[in-house]
Structures are given as C-alpha cells and as structure tokens.
N, C-alpha and C positions, 0 to 999 in steps of 0.2 A: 452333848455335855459341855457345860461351860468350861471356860480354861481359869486357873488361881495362879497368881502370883504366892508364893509360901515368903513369909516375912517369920521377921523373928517371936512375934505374938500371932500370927492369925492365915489364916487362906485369902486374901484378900481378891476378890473378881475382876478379872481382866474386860475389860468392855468388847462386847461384839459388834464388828461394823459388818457391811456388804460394801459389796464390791460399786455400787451405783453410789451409795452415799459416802462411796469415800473419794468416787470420780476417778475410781480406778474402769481403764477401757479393755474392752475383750481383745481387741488385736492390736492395741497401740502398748498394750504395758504385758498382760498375763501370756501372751502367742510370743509377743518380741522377748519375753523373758526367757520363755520357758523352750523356745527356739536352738536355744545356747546353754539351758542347763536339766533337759530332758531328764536329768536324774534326779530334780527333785518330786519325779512323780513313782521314784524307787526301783525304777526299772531299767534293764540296761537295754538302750535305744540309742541308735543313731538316726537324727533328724537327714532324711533326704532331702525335704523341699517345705514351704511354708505353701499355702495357697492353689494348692495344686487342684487343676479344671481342665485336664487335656482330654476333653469328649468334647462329641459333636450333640449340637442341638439341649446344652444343658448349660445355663449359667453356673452352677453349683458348684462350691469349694474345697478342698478337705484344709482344714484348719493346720494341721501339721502329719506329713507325711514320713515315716521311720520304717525304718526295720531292725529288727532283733535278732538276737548271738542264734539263733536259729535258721535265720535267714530268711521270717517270715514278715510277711510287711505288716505295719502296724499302721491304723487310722486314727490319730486322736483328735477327737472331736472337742470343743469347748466352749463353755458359756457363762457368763459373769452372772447368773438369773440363781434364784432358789428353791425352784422346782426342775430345770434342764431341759422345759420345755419338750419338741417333740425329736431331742438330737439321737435320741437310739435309731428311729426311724432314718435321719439321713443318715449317720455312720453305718448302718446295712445298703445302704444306697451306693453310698460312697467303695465300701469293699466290695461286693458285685463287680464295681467298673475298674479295679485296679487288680481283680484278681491275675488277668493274667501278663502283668505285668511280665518282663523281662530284666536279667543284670542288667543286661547294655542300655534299655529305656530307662533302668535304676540311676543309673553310672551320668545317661543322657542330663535327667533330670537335676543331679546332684549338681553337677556343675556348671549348670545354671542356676542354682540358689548359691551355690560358694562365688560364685561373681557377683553376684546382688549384694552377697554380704562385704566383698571389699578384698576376699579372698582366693589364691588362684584357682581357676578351674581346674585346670588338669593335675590337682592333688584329687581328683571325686574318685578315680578308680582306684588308686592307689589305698587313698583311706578307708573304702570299704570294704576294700582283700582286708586288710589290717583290721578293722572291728570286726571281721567274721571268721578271721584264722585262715582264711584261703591261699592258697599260694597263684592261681587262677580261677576265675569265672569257673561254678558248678552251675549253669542253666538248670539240668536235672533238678536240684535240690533247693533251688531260688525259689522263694514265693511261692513256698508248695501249700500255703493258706496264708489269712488273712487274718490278723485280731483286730478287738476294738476298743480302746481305752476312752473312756470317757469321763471327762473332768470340767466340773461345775460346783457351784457353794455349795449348792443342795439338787436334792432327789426329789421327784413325787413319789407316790406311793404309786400312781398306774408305771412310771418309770421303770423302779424296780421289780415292779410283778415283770414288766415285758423285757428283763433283762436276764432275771433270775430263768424264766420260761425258758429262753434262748440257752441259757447255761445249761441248762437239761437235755436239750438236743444236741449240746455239745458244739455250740457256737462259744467259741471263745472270747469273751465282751467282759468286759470289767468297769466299777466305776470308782473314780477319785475324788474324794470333795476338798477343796480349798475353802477353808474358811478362815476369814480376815477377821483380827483382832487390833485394837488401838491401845496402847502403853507406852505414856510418857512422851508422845509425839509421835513413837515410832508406831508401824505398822506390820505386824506377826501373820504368818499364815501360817494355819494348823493344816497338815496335809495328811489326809487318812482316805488308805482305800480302802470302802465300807463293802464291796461286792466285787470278787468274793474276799471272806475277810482274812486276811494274812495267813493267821495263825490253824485255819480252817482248810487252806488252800493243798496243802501236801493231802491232807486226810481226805479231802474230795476227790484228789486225781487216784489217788490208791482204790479209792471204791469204785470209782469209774471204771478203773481197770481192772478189778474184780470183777462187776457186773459183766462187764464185756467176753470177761472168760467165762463166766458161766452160761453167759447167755448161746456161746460157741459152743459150751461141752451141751447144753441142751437141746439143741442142732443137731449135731452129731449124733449124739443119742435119737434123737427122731429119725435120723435121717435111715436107721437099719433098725433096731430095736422095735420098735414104735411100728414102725410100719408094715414090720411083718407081725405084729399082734392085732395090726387091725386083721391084715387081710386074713388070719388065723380066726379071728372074731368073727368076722363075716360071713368065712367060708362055714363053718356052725349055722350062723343061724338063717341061710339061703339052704343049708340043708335041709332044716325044717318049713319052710315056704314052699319049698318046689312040688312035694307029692301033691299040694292045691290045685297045683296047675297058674295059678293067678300071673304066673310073672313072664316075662318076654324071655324068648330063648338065649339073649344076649346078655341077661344081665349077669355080672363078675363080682367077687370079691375086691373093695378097693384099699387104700393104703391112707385112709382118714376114716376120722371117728364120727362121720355121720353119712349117709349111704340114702341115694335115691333109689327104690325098688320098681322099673320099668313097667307098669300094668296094662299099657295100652290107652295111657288117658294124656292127651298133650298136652292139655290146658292144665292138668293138675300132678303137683307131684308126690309120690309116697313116699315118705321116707322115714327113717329112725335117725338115731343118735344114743352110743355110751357115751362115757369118759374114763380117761387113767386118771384124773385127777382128784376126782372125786364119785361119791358110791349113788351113782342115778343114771339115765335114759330118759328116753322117751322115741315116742313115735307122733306123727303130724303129715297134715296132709296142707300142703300151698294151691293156692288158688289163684295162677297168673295168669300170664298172657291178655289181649287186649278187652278179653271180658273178666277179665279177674276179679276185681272186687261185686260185679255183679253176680256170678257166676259163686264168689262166697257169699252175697247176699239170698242169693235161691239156695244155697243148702243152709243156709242159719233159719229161713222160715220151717225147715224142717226138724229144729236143731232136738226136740223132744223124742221125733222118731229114733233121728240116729244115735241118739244118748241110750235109748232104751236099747235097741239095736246092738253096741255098742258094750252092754253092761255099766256105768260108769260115766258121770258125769266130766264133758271135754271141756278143754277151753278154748274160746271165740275171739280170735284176733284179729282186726283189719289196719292195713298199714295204709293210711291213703298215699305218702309221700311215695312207695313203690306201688305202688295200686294194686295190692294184693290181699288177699285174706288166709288166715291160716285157721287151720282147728287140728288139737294135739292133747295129748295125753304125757304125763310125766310120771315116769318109774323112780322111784327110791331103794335105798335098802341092797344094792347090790356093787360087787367090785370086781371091776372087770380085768383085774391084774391077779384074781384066785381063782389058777386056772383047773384049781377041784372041783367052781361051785361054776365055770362054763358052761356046762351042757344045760343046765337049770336056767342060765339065765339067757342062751340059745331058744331055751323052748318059751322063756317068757315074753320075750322082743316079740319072736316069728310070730307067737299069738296073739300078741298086740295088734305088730302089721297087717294080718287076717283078718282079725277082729273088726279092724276100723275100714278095712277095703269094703268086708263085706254091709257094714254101716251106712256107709255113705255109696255104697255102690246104686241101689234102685234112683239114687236123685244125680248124680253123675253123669252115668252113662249118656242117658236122654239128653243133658245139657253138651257132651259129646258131641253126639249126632247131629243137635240142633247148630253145634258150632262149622261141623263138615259141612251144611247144608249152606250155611251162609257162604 
C-alpha cells in the first residue's frame, strides 16, 4: 500500500524509493543502523554480534546475531533487494550451526563485538544476565531453539510460500519488510512485519496450542480405547475364517484397523481393512516381493476368471515405484463403532476374505511353487 501524507485539502502520495536507488548499502547503513536500534524491527532483542562465521569450512555470515527475553537466539538475515532473494534458505543454514551454541560462547562472542564497537568488553556478561532477568548463567534453558527474522523491502511470492510452510511445522521464521520513502529530502522507512501478521500472531499460537492438545488427547484415546476395539473387531471376524481352515495357526487379533490374514502365500498378502472414522472396509490381496508386479501381472491375465469367481467386479492396481500390484474389493455402508450391527459385519469381512482367497487361489498357488522352485 502506498503511504499519504494527509494535508489540509487532500491525501497527497508520499514517493516510493528502494533501497539501491537511494544508494542506501545492506551492511554499511541498514546492518550498522539496525545493529544499535534492534527495536525498530519491534522486537525485544539483544544484538550478540554482527557478522558472525565461527565454522569450519564455510565462508558464510549471519548478518546480525541476538537473543531474546526467552533466551532463544535469534538469526536475522537481511537484504536491501525486493524479492529477499534466496535468504530463507541461508537463515536455516545459519540456525542449524548456531543451535547449540552455549552462554559462555554467547558471553565469548559478545565481547568481542562490544570491543569492535568502542565499548568495554567485559560489560558482555553482565548485560545479558540484565536483558534476560538472570541472576547467573541457566545453560539448561540458553538456546533451547533458534528463530529467524527476516528483513528486506520486499517478499517473493516462492518466499513466503517457503516461510509460511516452515511456520506450519512449527519453525519459528518471521518476515519484516522495510520499505523506503522520500519526503521533502528526508527519507522514511515504513517498517511492517507482514509474516506473521501482528494482529494474527496471538490467535495463531492459541490454535497451535489447541491442535497440539487435541492431537495428544487423540493419542491417548488410541492408545487404550482404539486398540482394544480393533483387537475386539478382529477377534469377530478370524472367528468366522477359521472353521475354513485357510489361515496359518499363528495368525492373532491385532491393535490396528487393517490386518494381514497369514494363508501360506509369501509373495502375497491377504488382508482387510475397517475404519472408526468412517462407514466402509474392504478386503485386497498385494502382490510383492521380487516378482511382484509380475506375479500381478499373471493374475490380471486372469482377472475375468477371478472376477467371476469372486462374485463382483475388483479393482486392479499396480504401483510401479513399490513394484507391486494390488486387486481389492471395497465395502460401504457399515460402522464399525455399532457394536449391535458387529457380528453382521464380522460375517461380511470373513466372507469377503474367503471369497477372494478362494478367487484367486487356482492362479496363486502354482505361481507359489513356481517361486520355491526358483
């Protein structure tokens, strides 16, 4: 948005410059400024060090080094440019190699930039007990993460996609744009951090923190609830398979909603699948191991027989990237949390799984045998 001057008749337009045509420099003017007044990027920051490249085997810089009333270090990256080029990229670079920093390499560093600036060193440990409320060194609770403030005119739009992404995962990255104006000689900088945006930023950590608790009480609940309804589900419907005989004497009830049924076939496997989530199933037979997609390709030549076989037209899947093939059957119409309508939908699984063993059984088997022989 452009910026107005408000006059007594009118909104008059403040002119927009950049930072190159105004021959303003990234580290001679906006680094040295902002070095010494860290808060007009709104944040409460004590600058550590400017320049900072203590690794081996990397020329690379951090533009300005801080930490915050947290005690977390902060990276900020900067650039006089109106896209911010690709600085998300080094500010992850850059936090990686400073994560595990130390007070004492803190404390080191500081007073070695307060001598640079003209000022004594040995105020470095002192002043940042005092912006951190310490009364001594917490190692424990130093730099127990890392943020990343990023400040430039302007954003790309790949930019902010890969910054917003990272704020999803819960990387802590923000961006600040400076943008220069010229009025009456002088020169203005409109300083707005657009990501994330201020007024947004409480309502974002509250739902973060929401999700997180629910996503723990859903956990929890799986972790007893859940898992004694699988194996309650299961034990049902291996009741109804076993008088077949088809299944290996070892096979069990498990504590997930989809179950391989042991037949005696290694290269393939039987299995079903409910869900609590929703009213469906199904049953599918996989086709791996090192002849897998061949081995689905010999039963798709058949695929009329076994359809017929079968009652019911299947579906044919081949995944090249896991070199496998599947063919599966999907049930509708049933919920597996009514545990009235259980025994019915015990008998509809089992009869599925039967149904499609004994389908695909005559072209199987032989490719079995023909697999022992090799």
């Amino acid at each position: 948005m452009p910026l107005f001057e408000m006059t007594a008749d009118s909104f008059k337009q403040i002119e927009a410059g950049s930072f190159p045509n105004l021959g303003i420099g990234e580290r001679s003017d906006i680094q040295r400024l902002l070095r010494t007044q860290i808060d007009v990027l709104g944040d409460e920051l004590h600058v550590l060090t400017e320049e900072f490249g203590d690794w081996e085997d990397s020329k690379r810089r951090i533009d300005l080094l801080a930490v915050d009333k947290k005690a977390q270090l902060v990276v900020v990256e900067l650039k006089r440019t109106y896209d911010g080029g690709h600085m998300e990229l080094q500010a992850i670079r850059y936090a990686s190699m400073v994560a595990a920093m130390t007070f004492d390499r803190a404390v080191e560093i500081h007073a070695g930039f307060l001598q640079r600036m003209g000022k004594p060193p040995g105020e470095a440990k002192a002043g940042l007990l005092k912006f951190l409320g310490w009364h001594e060194p917490d190692e424990e609770n130093f730099a127990g993460d890392v943020r990343i403030v990023l400040v430039s005119e302007g954003f790309s739009k790949e930019l902010t996609t890969a910054v917003l992404w990272l704020r999803d995962r819960e990387i802590d990255i923000r961006c600040i744009r400076l943008r220069p104006y010229v009025a009456g000689g002088k020169t203005l900088i409109d300083v707005q951090q657009i990501i994330p945006l201020p007024e947004a930023q409480d309502y974002t950590v509250r739902l973060r923190e929401k999700e997180q608790k629910e996503k723990q009480n859903r956990a929890e609940r799986w972790s007893a609830d859940s898992q004694q309804l699988c194996v309650d589900y299961w034990s049902g419907v291996l009741d109804e398979i076993r008088p077949s005989g088809i299944l290996e004497p070892d096979v069990k009830p498990i504590r997930k909603e989809d179950m391989r049924f042991k037949v005696g076939w290694p290269d393939f496997f039987l299995k079903a699948y409910f869900s609590r989530r929703a009213p469906k199933g199904g049953v599918w037979l996989d086709c791996r191991g090192d002849s897998g997609i061949a081995n689905y390709e010999a039963l798709k030549a058949h695929q009329a027989e076994i359809e017929k076989a079968f009652g019911e037209p299947l579906h044919w899947d081949v995944d090249e990237d896991r070199e496998s093939g599947s063919v599966s059957c999907r049930i509708t119409g049933f919920d597996a949390n009514d545990k009235s309508d259980r025994p019915r939908q015990y008998k509809l699984l089992a009869d599925r799984v039967m149904k499609l063993y004994h389908a695909v059984r005559p072209f199987v088997d032989p490719l079995c045998k023909k697999g022992d022989a090799e």
